[in-house]
N, C-alpha and C positions, 0 to 999 in steps of 0.2 A: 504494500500500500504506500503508496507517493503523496506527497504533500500532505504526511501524515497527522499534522493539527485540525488539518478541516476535513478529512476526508471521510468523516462520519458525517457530517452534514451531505455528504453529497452520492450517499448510495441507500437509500431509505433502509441497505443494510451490506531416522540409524541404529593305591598309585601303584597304578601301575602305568605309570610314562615309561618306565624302563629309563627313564632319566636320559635319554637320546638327546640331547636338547643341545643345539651349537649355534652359537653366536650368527646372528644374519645382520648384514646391510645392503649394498646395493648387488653383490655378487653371491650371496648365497641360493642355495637352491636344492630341491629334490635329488636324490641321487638316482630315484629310478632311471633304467634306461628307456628312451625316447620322450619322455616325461619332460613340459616345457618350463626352463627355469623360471621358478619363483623370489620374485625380491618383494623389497617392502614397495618399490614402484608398480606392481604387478599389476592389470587391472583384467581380470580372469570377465568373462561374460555374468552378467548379475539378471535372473530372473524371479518370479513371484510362487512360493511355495507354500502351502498352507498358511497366506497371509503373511509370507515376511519374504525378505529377501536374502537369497541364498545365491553365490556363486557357483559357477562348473567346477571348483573345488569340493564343495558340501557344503562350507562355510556361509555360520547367517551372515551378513554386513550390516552394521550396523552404519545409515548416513546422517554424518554431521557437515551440511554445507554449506554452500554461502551463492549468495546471486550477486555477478556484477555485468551494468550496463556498461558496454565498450564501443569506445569510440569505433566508428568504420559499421556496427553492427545493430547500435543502438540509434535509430532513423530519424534525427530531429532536425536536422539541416534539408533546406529550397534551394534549386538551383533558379529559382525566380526572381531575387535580387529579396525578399524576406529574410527577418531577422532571424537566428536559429533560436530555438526552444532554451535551450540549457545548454553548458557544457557537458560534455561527456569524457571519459578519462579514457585514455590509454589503455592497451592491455601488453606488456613485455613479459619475456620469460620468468623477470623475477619476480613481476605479479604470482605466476604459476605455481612459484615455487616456494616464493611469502605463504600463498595462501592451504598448500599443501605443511609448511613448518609451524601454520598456525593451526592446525589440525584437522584443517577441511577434507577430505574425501569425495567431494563433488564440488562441481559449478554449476548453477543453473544458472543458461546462457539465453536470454531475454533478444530474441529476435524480433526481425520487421518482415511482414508482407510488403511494406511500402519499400523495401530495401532490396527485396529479391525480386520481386515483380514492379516495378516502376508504375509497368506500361503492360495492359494486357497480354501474356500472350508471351512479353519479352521478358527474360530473365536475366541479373546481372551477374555478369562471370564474373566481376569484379568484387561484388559483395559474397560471393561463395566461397571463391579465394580469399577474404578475409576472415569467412568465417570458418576453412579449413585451416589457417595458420593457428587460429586460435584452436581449435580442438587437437594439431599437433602440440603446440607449447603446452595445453593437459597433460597430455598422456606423456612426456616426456618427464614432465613433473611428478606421475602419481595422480594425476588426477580426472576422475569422472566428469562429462559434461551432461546435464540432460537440456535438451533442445526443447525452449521453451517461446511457442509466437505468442508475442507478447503484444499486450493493446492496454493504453490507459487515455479514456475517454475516446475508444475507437480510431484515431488514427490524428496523426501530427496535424492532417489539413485543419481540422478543429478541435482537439483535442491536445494529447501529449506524444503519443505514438501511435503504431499500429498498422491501419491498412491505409493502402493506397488511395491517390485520389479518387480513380476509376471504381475505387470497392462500395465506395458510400453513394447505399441507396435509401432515399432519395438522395439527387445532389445537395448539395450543400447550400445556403441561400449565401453564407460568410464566410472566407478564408481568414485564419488566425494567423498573427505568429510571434515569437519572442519578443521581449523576456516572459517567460511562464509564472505569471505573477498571479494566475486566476485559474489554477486548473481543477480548484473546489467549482466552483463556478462552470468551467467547461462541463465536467462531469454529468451533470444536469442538467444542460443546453439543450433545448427542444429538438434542433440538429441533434447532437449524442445520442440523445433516446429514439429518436426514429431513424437514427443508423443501424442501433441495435435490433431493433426491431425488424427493419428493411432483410437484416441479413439471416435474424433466426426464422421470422417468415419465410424466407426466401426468394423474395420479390428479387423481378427479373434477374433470376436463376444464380443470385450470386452466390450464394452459400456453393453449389455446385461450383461456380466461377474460380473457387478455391480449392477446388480438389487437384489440379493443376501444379499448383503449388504445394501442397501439401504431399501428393506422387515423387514431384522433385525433389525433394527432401528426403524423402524415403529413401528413394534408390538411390542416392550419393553415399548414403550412410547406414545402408542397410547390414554388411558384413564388417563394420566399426564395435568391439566391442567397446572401446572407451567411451562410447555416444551409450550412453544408461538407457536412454529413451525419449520418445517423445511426446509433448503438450501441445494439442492443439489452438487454445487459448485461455490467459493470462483473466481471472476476472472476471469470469463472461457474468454480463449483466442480461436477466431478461422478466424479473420478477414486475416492474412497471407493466406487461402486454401479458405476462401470464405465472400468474402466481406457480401453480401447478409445476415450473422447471420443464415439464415435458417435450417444449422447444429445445431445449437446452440438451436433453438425453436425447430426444430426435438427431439432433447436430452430431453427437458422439458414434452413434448407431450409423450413421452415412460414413464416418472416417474409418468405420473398422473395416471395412472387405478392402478397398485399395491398401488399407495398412499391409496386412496378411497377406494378402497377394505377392506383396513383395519381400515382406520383412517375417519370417515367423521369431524372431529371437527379440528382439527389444520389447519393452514396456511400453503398453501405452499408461498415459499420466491423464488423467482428467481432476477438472477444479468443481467443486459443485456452484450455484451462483452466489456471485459477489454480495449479497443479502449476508450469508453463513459467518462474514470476516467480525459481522459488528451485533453478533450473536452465539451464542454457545450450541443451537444447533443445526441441521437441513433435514429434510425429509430422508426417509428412510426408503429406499427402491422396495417393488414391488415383489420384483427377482432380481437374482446378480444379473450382471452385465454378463456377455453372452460370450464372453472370453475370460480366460483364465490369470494372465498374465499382464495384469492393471494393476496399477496403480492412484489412488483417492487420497487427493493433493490438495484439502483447505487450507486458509490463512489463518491467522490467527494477529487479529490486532486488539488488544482489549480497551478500546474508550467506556470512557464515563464506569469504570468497575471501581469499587468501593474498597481497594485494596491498595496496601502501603507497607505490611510486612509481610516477608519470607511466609508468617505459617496464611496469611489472606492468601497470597497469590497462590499459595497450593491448594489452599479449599477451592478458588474459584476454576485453575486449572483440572484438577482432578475431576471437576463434574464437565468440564468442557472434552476431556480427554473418552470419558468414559462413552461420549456423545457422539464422537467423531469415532471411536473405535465400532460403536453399533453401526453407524452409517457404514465405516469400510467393508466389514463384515455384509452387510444389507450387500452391495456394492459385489462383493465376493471380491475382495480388493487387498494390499497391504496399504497401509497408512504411512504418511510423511505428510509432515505440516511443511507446502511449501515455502511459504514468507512469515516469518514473525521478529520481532525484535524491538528492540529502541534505542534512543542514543546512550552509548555508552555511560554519558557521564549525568543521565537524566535521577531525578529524586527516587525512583522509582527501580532504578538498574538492578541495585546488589539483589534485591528482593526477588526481582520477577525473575531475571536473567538464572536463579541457582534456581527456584521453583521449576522454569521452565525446562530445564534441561533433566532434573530430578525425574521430572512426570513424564517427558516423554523418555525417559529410560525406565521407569516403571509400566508403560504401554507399549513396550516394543516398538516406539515410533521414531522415523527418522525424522528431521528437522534440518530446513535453510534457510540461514539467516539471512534477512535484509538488513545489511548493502556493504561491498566492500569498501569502495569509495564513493565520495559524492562531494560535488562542491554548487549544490545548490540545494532549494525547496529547504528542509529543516538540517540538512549537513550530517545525517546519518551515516554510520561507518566507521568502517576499524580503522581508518584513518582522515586526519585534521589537514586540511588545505592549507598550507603556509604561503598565502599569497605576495607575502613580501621576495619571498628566495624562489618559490614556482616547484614548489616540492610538496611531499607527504610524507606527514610525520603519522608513526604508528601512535594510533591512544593506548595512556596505559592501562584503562578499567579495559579497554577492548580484552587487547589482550592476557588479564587478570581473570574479566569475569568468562569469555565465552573460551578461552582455547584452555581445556583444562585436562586431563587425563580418561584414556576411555579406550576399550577393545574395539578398536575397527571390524574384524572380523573373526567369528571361530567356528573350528569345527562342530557341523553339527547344527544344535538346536540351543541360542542362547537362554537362558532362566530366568537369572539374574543380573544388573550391573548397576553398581553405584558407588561413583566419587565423591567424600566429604572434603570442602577445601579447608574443616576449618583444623581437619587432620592430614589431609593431604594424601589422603589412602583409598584407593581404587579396588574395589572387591567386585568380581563378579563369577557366573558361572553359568559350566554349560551340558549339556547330554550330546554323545558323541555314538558314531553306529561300530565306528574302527573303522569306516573305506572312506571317510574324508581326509584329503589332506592340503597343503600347502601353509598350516602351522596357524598361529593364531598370532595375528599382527592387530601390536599396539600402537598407541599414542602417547608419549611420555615427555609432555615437556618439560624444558630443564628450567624453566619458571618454577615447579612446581615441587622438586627434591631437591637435595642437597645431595648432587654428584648422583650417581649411578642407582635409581632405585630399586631396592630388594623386592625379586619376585618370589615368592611359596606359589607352589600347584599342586593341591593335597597335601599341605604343612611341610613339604620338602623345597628348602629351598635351592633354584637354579640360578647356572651361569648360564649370560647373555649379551650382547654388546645391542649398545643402541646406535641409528644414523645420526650421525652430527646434524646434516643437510633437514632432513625429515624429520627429526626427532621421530621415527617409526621404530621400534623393534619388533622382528619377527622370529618369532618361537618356533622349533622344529621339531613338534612333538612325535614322541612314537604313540599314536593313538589306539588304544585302545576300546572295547566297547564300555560307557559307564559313563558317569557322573564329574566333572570338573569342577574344582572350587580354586581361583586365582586371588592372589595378594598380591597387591602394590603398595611398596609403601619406604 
């Protein structure tokens, strides 16, 4: 959620070990033979198993991510002589690799229809080439992208981003453009809502208009494991023209056969509508969705909640939590709250930021954070715009409160997992069959121990080397079938 002060006003709503256990970093690996080395950079294929996500290892994963808008990608500049929307930042290798050291495990990568499709019909080679550079500097890193078309107030022509000129039906009666000093305002603009409208109706066939786009996408990236999956859109508003949502599951229902067609291995992602973000619940389906391998991706913004400490924000999450897991379930879905957060350094941080991540490791749920960088709307981000020198400086609650210790992934079936910062000790555990493997890779920042942290797996404790680069270490268990219980500490 963007221009997040107003933007409740403007939508009416991740022993027997035999003790095998040897130090990994970037060159460790399986000794099986033909067996594809595993490091802590590894990004093995991730699909949807009894509601969680499991890689082609066995291993659940557990996503802790982060969303950033990138320049080249993020579509707020006219080649019409208008003024751009916002600035948009950069994305270099060392973003890739900050954002993997600060413990992320995914990117959700906030695309434009207006970026890849201009002009019906025409698609830009030059915006795909940017968006391939950035899915290599991921995966080169360690890191997941999941491919997310993103729209906020339907498209830059009137709005913030989104679709293209040609997509808005009806046309438009007023072309906007920067500075984005009103986009509580756009949000609501009689144009916005019969954009939305225009497209989940589907007048003059443009929902179809986008299947185009949506195939392209596909087949570029359909044999990509690092590409996690893909979102069709960002937000969808359609409660104004039909409480019901049923527009909204219609729209989902047309994206699956061209998906399959081409792709059987990735996720699909769906959001339910933007109503759910300034609410604790959405309807519940009637039946799952007619495939397996989904994923039920709400936000989570809490305005106006009556909450200011640690134990508030966990009563009000754990009933929000308990809500969205029915939904997924409903859904036949795994759960991940795609967008939640706040600024770092707001009154409110220490409290929601440890509830938040508490509850969704008490639901098995993955979470990505909004926003890495930003230097505009409210300046959200794990990093501070130093306009005087043109640089970014890391915050230090950012990196305090959200990059904190936690099992990226382990063999098997995870149980349990939970990090106390006010001990600094990371306990969790898992049920294992004996045919998973590629170890169970952490996240151990050196924020968070003093020098090298003590691991126990079943009260025995192991040696093990951590990356300097990733602060990841990867454990090489000889797995057996049974029960796991891990110390950090």
């Amino acid at each position: 959620m963007k221009n997040r002060t107003n933007f409740v006003l403007a939508s009416f709503f991740a022993l027997s070990l035999g003790l095998a256990i040897s130090a990994c970093s970037d060159t460790s690996s399986s000794n099986e033979p033909g067996r594809e080395e595993i490091t802590v950079r590894s990004l093995p294929w991730i699909g949807v198993r009894d509601f969680r996500l499991v890689d082609d290892l066995g291993r659940e994963v557990s996503i802790r991510g982060i969303n950033a808008r990138i320049e080249g990608l993020f579509d707020v500049t006219f080649d019409d002589g208008r003024i751009a929307l916002e600035p948009i930042p950069a994305f270099t290798r060392e973003d890739a690799e900050a954002m993997v050291r600060q413990g992320f495990n995914v990117l959700r990568l906030p695309i434009n229809w207006s970026g890849m499709e201009p002009h019906e019909g025409q698609f830009s080679q030059a915006y795909f080439e940017k968006l391939d550079e950035v899915i290599d500097l991921s995966r080169e890193a360690g890191l997941y992208v999941l491919l997310d078309f993103h729209q906020d107030a339907w498209s830059k022509e009137i709005g913030e981003d989104g679709a293209p000129l040609w997509a808005i039906v009806p046309p438009p009666r007023e072309l906007l453009e920067g500075p984005l000093e009103d986009l509580a305002a756009r949000r609501l603009s009689p144009q916005v809502l019969a954009a939305f409208q225009g497209f989940f109706e589907n007048r003059e066939g443009i929902q179809d208009r986008f299947l185009p786009v949506w195939r392209r996408l596909i087949e570029r990236y359909a044999d990509r494991p690092e590409v996690l999956g893909f979102e069709p859109m960002n937000e969808p508003f359609v409660s104004h023209f039909d409480p019901s949502q049923q527009a909204l599951y219609d729209f989902y229902y047309k994206l699956l056969p061209p998906l399959r067609e081409l792709d059987n291995r990735h996720m699909f992602w769906m959001e339910p509508g933007v109503v759910r973000n300034f609410g604790i619940s959405a309807p519940l389906m009637s039946e799952p969705f007619p495939d397996g391998n989904i994923v039920y991706c709400p936000h989570i913004y809490p305005f106006n909640v009556d909450a200011s400490t640690y134990e508030e924000w966990q009563t009000w999450l754990e009933a929000n939590y308990r809500n969205m897991k029915a939904e997924a379930n409903s859904w036949g879905a795994a759960l991940v709250v795609g967008e939640w957060g706040t600024h770092p350094d707001s009154p409110e941080s220490e409290g929601y930021i440890r509830a938040m991540q508490e509850t969704a490791d008490a639901f098995s749920s993955g979470q990505i954070l909004w926003l890495w960088k930003e230097d505009s709307q409210d300046s959200w981000g794990f990093y501070d715009f130093d306009s005087a020198t043109g640089s970014w400086v890391l915050r230090d609650n950012a990196d305090r409160l959200f990059s904190k210790p936690y099992a990226q992934a382990v063999p098997g079936k995870l149980l349990t997992q939970h990090f106390d910062p006010d001990t600094s000790v990371l306990t969790f555990s898992f049920a294992a069959t004996g045919s998973e493997r590629g170890g169970v890779l952490l996240y151990l920042p050196e924020r968070w121990f003093d020098g090298l942290p003590t691991i126990k797996v079943n009260g025995s404790t192991i040696g093990y080397e951590r990356d300097s680069s990733s602060q990841r270490a990867l454990l090489e268990l000889d797995i057996q079938p049974g029960t796991y219980t891990v110390e950090v500490y």
